[in-house]
C-alpha positions in Angstrom: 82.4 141.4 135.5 79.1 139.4 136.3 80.9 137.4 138.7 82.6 140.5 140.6 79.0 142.0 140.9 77.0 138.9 142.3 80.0 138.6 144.6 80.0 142.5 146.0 76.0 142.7 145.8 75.8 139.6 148.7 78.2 141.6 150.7 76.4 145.1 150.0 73.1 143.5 151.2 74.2 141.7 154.1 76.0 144.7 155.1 72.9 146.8 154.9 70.9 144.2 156.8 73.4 143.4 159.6 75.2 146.6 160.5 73.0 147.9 163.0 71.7 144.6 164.4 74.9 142.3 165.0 78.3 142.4 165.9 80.9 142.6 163.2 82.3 139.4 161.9 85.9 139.9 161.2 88.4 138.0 159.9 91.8 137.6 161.2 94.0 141.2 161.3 91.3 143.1 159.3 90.4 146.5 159.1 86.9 147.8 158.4 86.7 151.9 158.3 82.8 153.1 158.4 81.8 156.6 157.0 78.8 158.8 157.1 78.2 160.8 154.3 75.8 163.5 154.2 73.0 163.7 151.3 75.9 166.0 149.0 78.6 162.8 149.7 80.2 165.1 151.8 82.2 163.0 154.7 81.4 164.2 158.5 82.5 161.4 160.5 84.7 157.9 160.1 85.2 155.3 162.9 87.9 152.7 161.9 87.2 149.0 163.4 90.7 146.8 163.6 90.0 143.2 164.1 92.7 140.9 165.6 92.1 137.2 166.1 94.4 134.6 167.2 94.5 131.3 168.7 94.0 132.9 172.3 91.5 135.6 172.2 89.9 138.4 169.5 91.1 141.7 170.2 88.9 144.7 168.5 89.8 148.7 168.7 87.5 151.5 167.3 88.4 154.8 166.9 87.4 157.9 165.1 89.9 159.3 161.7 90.2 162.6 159.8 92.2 160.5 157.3 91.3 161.4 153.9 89.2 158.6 152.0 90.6 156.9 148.9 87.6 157.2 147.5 85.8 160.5 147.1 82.0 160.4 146.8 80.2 163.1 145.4 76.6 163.5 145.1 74.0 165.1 142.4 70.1 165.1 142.1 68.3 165.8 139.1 64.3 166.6 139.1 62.8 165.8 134.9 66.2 166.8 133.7 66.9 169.5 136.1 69.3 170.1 138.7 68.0 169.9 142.3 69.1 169.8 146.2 68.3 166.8 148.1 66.6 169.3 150.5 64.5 170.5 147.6 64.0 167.4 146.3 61.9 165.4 149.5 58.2 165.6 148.6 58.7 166.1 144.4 57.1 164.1 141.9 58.4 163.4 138.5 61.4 161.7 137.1 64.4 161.4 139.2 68.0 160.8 139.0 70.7 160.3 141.6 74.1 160.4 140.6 77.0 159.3 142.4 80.4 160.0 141.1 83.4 158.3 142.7 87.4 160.1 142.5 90.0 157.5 143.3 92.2 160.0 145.5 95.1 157.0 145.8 97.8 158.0 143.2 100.9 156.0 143.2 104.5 156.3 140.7 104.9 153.1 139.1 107.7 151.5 136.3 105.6 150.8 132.7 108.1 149.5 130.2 111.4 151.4 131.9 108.7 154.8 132.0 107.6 156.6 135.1 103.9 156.9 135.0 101.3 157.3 137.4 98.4 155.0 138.0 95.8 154.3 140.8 95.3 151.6 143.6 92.3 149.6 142.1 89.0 150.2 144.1 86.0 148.4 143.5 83.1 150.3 144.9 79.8 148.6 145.3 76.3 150.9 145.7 73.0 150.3 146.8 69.7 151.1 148.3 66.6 149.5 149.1 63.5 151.8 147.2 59.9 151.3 148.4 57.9 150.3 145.7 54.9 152.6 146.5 55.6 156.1 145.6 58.3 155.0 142.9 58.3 153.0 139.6 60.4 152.1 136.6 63.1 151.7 138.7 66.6 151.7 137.2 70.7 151.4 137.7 73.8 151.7 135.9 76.1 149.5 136.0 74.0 146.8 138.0 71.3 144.9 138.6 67.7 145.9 139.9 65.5 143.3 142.3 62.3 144.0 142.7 59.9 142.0 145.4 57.0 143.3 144.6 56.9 145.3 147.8 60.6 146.8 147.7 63.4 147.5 144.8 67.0 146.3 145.6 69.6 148.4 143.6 72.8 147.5 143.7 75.7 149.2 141.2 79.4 149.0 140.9 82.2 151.6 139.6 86.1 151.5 139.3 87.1 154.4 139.6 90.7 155.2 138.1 90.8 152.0 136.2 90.2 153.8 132.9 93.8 156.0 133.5 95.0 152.8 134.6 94.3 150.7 131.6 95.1 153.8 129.3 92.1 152.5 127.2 90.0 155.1 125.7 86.6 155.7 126.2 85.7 155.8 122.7 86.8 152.1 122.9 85.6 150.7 125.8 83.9 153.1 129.1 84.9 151.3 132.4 82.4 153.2 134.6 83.7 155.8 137.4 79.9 156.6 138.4 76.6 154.8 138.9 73.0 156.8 138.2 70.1 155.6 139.9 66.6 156.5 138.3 63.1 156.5 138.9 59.7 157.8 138.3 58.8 159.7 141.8 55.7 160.9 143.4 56.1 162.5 146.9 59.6 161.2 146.5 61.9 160.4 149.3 64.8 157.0 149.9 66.6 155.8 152.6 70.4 155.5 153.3 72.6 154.7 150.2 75.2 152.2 150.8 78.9 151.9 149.4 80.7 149.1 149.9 84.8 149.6 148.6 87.7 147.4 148.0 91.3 147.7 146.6 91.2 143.7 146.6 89.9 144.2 142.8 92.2 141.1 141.7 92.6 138.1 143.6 96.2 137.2 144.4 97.4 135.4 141.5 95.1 136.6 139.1 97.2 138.0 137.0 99.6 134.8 136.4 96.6 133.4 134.8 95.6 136.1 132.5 99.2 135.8 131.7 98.8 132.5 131.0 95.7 132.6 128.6 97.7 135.8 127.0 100.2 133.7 125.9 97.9 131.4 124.3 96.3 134.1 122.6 99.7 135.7 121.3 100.2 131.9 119.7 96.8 131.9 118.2 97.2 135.4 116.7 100.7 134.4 115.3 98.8 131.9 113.8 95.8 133.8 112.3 98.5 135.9 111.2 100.1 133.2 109.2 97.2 131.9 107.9 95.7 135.1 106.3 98.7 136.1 104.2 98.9 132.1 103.2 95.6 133.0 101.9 96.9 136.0 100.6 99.7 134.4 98.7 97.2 132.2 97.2 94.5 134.5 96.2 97.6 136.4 94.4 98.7 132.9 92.7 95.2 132.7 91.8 94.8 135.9 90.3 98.2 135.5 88.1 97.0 132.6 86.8 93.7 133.9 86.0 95.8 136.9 83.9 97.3 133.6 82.2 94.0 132.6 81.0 92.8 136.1 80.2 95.9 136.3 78.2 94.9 132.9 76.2 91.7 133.6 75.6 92.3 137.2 74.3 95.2 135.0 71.8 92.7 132.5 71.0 89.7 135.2 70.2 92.4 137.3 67.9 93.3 134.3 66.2 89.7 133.3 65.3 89.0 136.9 64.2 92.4 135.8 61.7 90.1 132.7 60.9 86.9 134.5 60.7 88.6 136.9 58.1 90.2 133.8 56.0 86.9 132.4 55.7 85.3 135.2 54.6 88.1 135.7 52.1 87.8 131.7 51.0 84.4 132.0 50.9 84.4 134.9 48.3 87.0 133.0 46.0 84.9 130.2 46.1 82.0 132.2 45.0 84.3 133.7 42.3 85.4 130.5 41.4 82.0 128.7 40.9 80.8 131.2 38.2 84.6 131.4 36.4 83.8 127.4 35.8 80.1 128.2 35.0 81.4 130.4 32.5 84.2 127.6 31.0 80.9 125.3 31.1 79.2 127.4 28.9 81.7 128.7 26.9 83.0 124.8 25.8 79.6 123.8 25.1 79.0 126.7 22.8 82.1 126.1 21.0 81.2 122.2 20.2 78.3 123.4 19.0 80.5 126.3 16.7 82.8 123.2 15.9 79.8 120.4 15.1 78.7 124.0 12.1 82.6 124.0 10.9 82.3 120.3 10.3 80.1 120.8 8.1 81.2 123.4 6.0 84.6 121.5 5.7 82.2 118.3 4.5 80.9 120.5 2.1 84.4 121.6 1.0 85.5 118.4 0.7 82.8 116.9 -1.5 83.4 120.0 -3.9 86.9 119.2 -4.4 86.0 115.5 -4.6 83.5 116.5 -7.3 86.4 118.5 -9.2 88.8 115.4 -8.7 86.1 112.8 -10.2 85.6 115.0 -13.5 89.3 115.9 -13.7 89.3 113.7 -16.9 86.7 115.2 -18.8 88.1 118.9 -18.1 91.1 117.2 -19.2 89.1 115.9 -22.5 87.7 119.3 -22.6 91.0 121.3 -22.7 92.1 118.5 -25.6 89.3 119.6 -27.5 89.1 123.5 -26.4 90.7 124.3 -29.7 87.8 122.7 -31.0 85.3 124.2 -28.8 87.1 127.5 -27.6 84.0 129.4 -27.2 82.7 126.0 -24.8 86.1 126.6 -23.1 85.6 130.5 -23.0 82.1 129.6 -21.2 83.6 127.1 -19.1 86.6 129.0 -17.7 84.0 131.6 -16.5 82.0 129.4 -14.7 85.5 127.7 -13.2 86.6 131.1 -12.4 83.2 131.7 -10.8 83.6 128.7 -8.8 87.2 129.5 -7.8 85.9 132.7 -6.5 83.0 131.4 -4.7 85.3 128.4 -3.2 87.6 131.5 -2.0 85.2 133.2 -0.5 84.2 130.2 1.6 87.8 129.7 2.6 88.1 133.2 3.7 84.9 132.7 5.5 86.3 129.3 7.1 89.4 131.5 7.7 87.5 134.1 9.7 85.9 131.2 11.7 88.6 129.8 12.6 90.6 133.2 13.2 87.2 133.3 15.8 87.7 130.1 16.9 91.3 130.8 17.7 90.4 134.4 19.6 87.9 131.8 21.6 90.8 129.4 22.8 93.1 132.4 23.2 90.3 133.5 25.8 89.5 130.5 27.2 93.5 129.9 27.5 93.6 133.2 29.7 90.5 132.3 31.8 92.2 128.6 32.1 95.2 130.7 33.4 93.0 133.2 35.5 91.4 129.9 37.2 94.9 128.1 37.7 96.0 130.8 39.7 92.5 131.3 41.3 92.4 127.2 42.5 96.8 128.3 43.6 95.3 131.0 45.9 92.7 128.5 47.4 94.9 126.5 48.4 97.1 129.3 49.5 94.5 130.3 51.7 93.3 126.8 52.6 97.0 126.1 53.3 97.0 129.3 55.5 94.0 127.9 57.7 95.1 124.3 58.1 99.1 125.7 58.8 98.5 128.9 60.8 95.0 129.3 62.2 94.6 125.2 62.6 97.6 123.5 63.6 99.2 126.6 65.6 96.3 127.5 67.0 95.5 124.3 68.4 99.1 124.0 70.1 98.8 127.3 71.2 95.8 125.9 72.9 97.5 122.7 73.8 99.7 124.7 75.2 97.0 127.0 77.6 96.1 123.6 78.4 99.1 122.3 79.8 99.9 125.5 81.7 96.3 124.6 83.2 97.4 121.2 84.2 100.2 122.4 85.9 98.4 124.7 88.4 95.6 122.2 88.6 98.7 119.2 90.0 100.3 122.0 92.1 97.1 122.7 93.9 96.3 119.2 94.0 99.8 118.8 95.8 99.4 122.0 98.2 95.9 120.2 99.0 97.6 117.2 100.5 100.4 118.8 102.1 97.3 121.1 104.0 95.5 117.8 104.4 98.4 116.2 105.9 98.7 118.8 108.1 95.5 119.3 109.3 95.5 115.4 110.0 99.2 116.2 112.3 97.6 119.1 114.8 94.9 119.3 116.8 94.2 123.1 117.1 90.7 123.3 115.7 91.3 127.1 114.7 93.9 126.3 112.6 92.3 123.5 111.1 89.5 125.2 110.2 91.5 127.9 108.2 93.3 125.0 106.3 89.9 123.6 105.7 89.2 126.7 104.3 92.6 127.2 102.2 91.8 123.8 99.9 88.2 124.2 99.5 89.6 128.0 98.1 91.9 125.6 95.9 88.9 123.1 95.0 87.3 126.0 93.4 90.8 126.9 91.8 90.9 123.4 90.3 87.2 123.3 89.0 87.8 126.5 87.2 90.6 125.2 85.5 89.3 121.9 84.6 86.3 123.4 83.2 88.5 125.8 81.1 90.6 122.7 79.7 87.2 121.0 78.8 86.6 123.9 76.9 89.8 124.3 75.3 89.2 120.2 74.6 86.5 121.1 73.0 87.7 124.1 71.0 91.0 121.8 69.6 88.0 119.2 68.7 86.4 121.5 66.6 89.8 123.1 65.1 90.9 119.2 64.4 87.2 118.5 62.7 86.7 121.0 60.5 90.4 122.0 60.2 92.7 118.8 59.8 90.5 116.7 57.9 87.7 118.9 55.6 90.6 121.3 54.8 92.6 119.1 54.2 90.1 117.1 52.1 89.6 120.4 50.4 93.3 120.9 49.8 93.5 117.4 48.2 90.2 118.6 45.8 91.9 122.1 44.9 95.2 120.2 44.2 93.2 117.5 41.7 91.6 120.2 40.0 94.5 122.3 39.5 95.6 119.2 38.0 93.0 118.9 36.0 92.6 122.8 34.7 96.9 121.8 34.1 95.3 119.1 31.7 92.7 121.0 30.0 95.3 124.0 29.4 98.0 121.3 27.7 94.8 120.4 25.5 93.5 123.4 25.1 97.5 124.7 24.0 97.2 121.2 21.4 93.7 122.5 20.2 95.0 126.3 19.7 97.8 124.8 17.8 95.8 122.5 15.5 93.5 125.8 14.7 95.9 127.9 13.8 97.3 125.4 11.6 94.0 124.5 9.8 93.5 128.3 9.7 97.2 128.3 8.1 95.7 125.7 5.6 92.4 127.5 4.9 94.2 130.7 4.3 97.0 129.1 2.0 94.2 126.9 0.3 92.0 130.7 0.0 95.1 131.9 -1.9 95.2 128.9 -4.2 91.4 129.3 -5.0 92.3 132.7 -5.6 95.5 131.6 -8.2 92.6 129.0 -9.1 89.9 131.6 -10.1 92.9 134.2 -11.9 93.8 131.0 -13.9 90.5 130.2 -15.3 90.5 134.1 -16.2 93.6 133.6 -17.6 92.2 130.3 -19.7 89.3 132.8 -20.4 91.6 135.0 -21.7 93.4 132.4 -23.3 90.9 131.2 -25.5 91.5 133.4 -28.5 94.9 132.4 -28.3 94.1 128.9 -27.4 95.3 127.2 -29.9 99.0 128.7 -29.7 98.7 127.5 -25.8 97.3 124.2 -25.6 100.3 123.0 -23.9 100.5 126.0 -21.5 97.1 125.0 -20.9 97.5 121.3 -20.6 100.4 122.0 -17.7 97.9 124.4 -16.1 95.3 121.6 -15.9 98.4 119.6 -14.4 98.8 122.2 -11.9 95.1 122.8 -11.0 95.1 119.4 -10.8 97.8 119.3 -8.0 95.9 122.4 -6.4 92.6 120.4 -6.1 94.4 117.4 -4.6 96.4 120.1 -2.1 92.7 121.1 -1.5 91.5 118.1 -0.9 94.3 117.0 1.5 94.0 120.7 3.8 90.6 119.8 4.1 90.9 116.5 5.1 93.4 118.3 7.2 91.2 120.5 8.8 88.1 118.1 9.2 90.5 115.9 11.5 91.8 118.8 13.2 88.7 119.9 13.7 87.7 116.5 15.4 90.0 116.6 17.8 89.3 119.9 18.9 85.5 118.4 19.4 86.8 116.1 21.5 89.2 118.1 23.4 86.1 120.6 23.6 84.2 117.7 25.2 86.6 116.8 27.4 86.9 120.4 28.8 83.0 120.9 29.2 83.1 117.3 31.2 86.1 118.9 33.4 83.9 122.4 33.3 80.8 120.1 34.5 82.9 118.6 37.4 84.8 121.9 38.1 81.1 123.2 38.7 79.4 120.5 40.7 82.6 120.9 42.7 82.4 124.5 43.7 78.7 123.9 44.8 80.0 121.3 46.8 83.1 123.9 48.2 80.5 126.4 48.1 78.9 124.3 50.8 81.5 123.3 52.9 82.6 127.1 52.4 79.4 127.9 54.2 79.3 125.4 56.6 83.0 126.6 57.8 82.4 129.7 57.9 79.0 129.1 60.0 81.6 127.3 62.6 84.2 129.9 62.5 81.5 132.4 63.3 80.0 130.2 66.2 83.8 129.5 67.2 84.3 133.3 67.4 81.2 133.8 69.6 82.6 131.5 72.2 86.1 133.0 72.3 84.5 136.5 72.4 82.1 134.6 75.4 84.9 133.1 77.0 87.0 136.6 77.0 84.0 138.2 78.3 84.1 135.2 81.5 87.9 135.5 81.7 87.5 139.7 81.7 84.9 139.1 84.7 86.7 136.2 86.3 90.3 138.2 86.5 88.0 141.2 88.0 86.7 139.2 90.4 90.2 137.9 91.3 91.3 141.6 91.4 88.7 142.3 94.0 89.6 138.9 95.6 93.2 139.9 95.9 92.1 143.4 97.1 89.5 142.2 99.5 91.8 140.1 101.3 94.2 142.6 101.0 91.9 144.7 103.0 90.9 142.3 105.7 94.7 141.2 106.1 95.5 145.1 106.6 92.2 146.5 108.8 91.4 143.8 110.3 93.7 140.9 111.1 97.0 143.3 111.3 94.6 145.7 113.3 93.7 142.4 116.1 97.8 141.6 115.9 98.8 144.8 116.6 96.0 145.7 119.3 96.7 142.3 120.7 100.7 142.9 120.7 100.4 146.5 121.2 97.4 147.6 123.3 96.7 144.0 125.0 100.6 143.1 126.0 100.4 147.1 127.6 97.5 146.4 129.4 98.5 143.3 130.7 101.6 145.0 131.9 99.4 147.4 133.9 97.1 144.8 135.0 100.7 142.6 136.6 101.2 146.7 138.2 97.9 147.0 139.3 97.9 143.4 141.3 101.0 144.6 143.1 99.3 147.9 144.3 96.3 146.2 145.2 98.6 143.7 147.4 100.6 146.7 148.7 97.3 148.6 150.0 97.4 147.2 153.5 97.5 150.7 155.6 94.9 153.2 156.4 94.6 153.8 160.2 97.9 152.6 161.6 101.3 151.5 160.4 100.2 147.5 161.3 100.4 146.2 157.4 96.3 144.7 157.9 95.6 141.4 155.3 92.2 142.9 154.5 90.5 146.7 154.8 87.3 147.6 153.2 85.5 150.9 153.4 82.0 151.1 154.3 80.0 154.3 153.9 76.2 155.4 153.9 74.8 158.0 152.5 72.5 160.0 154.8 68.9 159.1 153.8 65.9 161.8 151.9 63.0 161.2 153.9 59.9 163.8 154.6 59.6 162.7 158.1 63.0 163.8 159.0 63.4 166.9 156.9 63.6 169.1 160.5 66.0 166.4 162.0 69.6 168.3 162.8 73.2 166.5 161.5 73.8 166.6 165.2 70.9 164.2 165.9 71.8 162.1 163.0 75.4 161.9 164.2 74.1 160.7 168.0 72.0 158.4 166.6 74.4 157.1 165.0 76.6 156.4 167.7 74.5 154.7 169.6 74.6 152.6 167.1 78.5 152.2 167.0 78.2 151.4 170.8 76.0 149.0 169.9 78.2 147.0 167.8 
């Protein structure tokens, strides 16, 4: 457009300079047709000038036309916003607009894409005027340029009228001006002639072959922009399914450290439960060496009374020889034997009771033995549970988000170097750059990845730490002291056994103290008839005899018995000792594992809160380009193959009608016409000049030429 206005403005201003002072220079079969408007852009006379040169001479013919313009020119003055006549206007001050307003009058029916339709011969029309700078200011043009000498203003404007029908562009898009408004700020305001210079030679010949030309390039480009941005497309949605992926994992892994969270809260609670049960063995074993260290004694005791009997077995013997002499001695001495019986019964019931308490206390400690088996088999239940199913699975399940990792990160890496061996094959710069822009898009893709397998890396690190090799260092503890509570229960089974029979002793050596103590009775009883008995009496003392040494045997009995129970009790508070310096030590490895399970749960809950905003970021991604691909790249295709393919259809139509105008005065087809017109001039000095003076005037000037 620049280019079409420097080129018009030279000829508007040498026009205005030259017309009334030199010939016409014509070129060769031209026609020039001249036109005086008045101040309304009302026409009231045209001269046409034909110009034929040839080798041999110049031929020139003027003549006068009523033929209608193709341009119409209409004329409107406005005084501070206000409608006003040129006739009222001469003399005004204040802010002044002149409007002129061109109607292309030459309508032709053309073929548009096998459619009738009607459209204009092009006309350029160049305006302008030379404004004296001292009674006007701030002076301005549409649709040109101002020039301004410090003396004068040179306005010159252009219009195409008819171009906007012929384009069938709308206004709201682009306004190809039809008018051109000349304002200034006035004071005793008055201009001279207005000058139009017109041309249906809008296009040069062959102008249209090269906008064809860079058309078709452009159609190429915009296929290719095309392709591009749903390439990008088909990536951002690649993207965005593999981000889901991950979202998926993550939301797995976090679930399956809530499962590990939970089992270590549940481990840590048996652990707990288990450290006091083996507090509580510790305790009760040592009491019951102590309880065992007091029956020991008694059974010493019991033992030295039977010895005592054994070693004066002889004398009681002697006695009984010589009761019939001494039957009251006898009498005296079967009391105190029957005393003794009775007190040595009562000790055995006593021992009896002990034991029947020692027996209740192995019965119990046999149930809590039993209660703590199956405590240290749901342990390692639970422990199994970790290292099997949250460990092990979890950490292929991880391997596993891994790998589908790798996979996208090598088949980006391989669309990366199919793009790079591309870009390195063409030399369109456009396309480079949006393949440029396609891998770093990828880069990013890759660096997300690879940071989420470091991560994953470094969760599988931690499962395999604290998962494979303390739990299962813990598993190998729970099973060795579930062997060792399976010890202490088969000695603990021996030591209830040997109780109850050394309480099966006491009681059946309680009974014979009891048969002891009625026999001395009976010997009391005896002793009146003791002489008639003696030998009843001497197979008694046989028999007591037999009961002592039965006596002294069950006690012997029970005293080793009761040893080894002392040492199985010893054995089981060492195994209680361990069993508790052992749960401190699960206690703390308890702790420590459920510390990491509860950082371990953090991060998954962190990295489903990344993956939640990553995958809505890749939503709005996928939507974005969505977006651009649909209102703005489809909307460039389309215009360009919809509204730019028509246009240039109608530009290739309007060449051809600008080619074909040739004719105005004659039938003689002319290789250029131009119209020339002048717009009568406002001036105070001239106000009472008549049109018919103007029109002489300006024939003189026509004879001139």
């Amino acid at each position: 457009m620049d280019k079409i206005i420097r080129k018009y403005i030279s000829s508007v201003i040498m026009c205005s300079l030259l017309m009334y002072t030199m010939p016409v220079f014509a070129f060769t079969n031209e026609e020039s047709v001249y036109s005086k408007l008045d101040s309304s852009g009302k026409k009231y006379k045209t001269i046409i000038s034909e110009i034929v040169e040839n080798n041999e001479e110049t031929d020139i013919h003027q003549e006068e036309s009523n033929n209608e313009l193709p341009i119409e020119t209409k004329v409107s003055y406005e005084l501070d916003g206000n409608k006003i006549s040129a006739e009222e206007l001469v003399g005004k001050s204040g802010k002044v607009k002149i409007i002129l307003e061109y109607e292309n009058k030459s309508l032709n029916e053309v073929i548009i894409d096998d459619k009738k339709e009607n459209m204009y011969t092009p006309f350029l029309v160049v305006s302008g005027a030379i404004i004296n700078n001292d009674n006007n200011k701030n002076i301005e043009i549409s649709n040109g340029k101002v020039i301004n000498d410090g003396s004068k203003t040179i306005v010159v404007g252009i219009a195409l009228p008819g171009m906007q029908e012929n384009l069938n562009i709308s206004e709201d898009d682009i306004e190809i001006p039809s008018k051109i408004e000349i304002t200034m700020e006035s004071t005793n305001f008055e201009i001279g002639n207005i000058m139009s210079f017109c041309t249906p030679k809008v296009l040069e010949e062959g102008s249209f072959d090269k906008i064809s030309d860079k058309l078709d390039e452009i159609y190429d480009q915009i296929e290719k922009l095309k392709d591009a941005s749903f390439q990008i497309e088909e990536g951002s949605i690649k993207l965005q399914d593999g981000i889901i992926t991950l979202s998926d994992g993550a939301n797995s892994l976090n679930n399956g450290t809530n499962e590990l969270n939970n089992g270590v809260n549940t481990l840590k609670g048996g652990a707990n439960e288990l450290s006091k049960g083996a507090n509580a063995l510790k305790n009760g074993t040592t009491e019951y060496v102590n309880k065992s260290k007091e029956f020991n004694s008694a059974m010493n005791q019991v033992s030295t009374g039977v010895n005592t009997i054994n070693a004066n077995y002889d004398q009681i013997n002697n006695g009984i020889n010589s009761l019939n002499e001494n039957s009251s001695k006898l009498s005296s001495g079967a009391q105190s034997v029957s005393d003794g019986a009775n007190a040595v019964s009562q000790n055995l019931n006593t021992i009896s009771a002990k034991l029947g308490d020692v027996q209740n206390g192995i019965a119990n400690m046999q149930a809590g033995e039993n209660q703590l088996s199956a405590g240290i088999d749901n342990v390692i239940a639970g422990v199994s549970g970790i290292s099997g199913t949250d460990n092990s699975g979890k950490i292929a399940e991880i391997q596993g988000l891994i790998n589908t990792n790798q996979a996208k990160i090598d088949e980006l890496n391989g669309t990366n170097a199919s793009l790079q061996a591309t870009i390195d094959t063409i030399g369109d710069e456009g396309v480079k750059s949006v393949l440029a822009n396609q891998i770093n898009i990828n880069n990013s893709s890759i660096a997300i990845l690879q940071g989420n397998n470091v991560a994953l890396n470094s969760i599988i690190s931690t499962l395999s730490q604290s998962g494979n090799e303390s739990i299962g260092n813990l598993k190998n503890g729970l099973e060795n002291l579930k062997s060792g509570v399976s010890n202490l229960q088969a000695s603990t089974n021996s030591l209830y056994s040997g109780v109850s029979e050394l309480k099966a002793g006491a009681d059946t050596l309680a009974v014979k103290s009891g048969e002891l103590a009625q026999g001395a009775i009976n010997v009391y009883q005896g002793t009146v008839q003791l002489k008639n008995g003696t030998q009843s009496l001497s197979s008694g003392s046989s028999a007591v005899k037999a009961g002592l040494n039965t006596l002294d045997s069950s006690a012997n009995q029970l005293t080793s018995a009761n040893n080894q129970l002392v040492d199985a009790a010893n054995t089981i508070s060492k195994g209680a000792t361990d069993l508790a310096n052992g749960t401190i030590t699960l206690n703390e490895g308890v702790v420590k594992l459920y510390d990491g399970s509860n950082t371990l749960k953090e991060g998954t809950n962190t990295l489903v809160s990344g993956t939640s905003q990553l995958t809505d970021g890749s939503n709005n991604l996928v939507d974005g380009i969505k977006q651009f691909n649909n209102d703005g790249i489809m909307k460039i295709y389309n215009m360009v193959n919809g509204d730019v393919k028509n246009a240039s259809n109608r530009i290739e139509k309007m060449e051809i009608l600008s080619n074909n105008y040739n004719k105005f005065g004659s039938e003689i087809s002319r290789d250029d016409i131009k119209f020339i017109s002048i717009l009568d001039s406002i001036k105070i000095s001239s106000k009472e000049e008549t049109k018919e003076e103007i029109i002489t005037n300006n024939e003189d000037v026509e004879e001139k030429k």
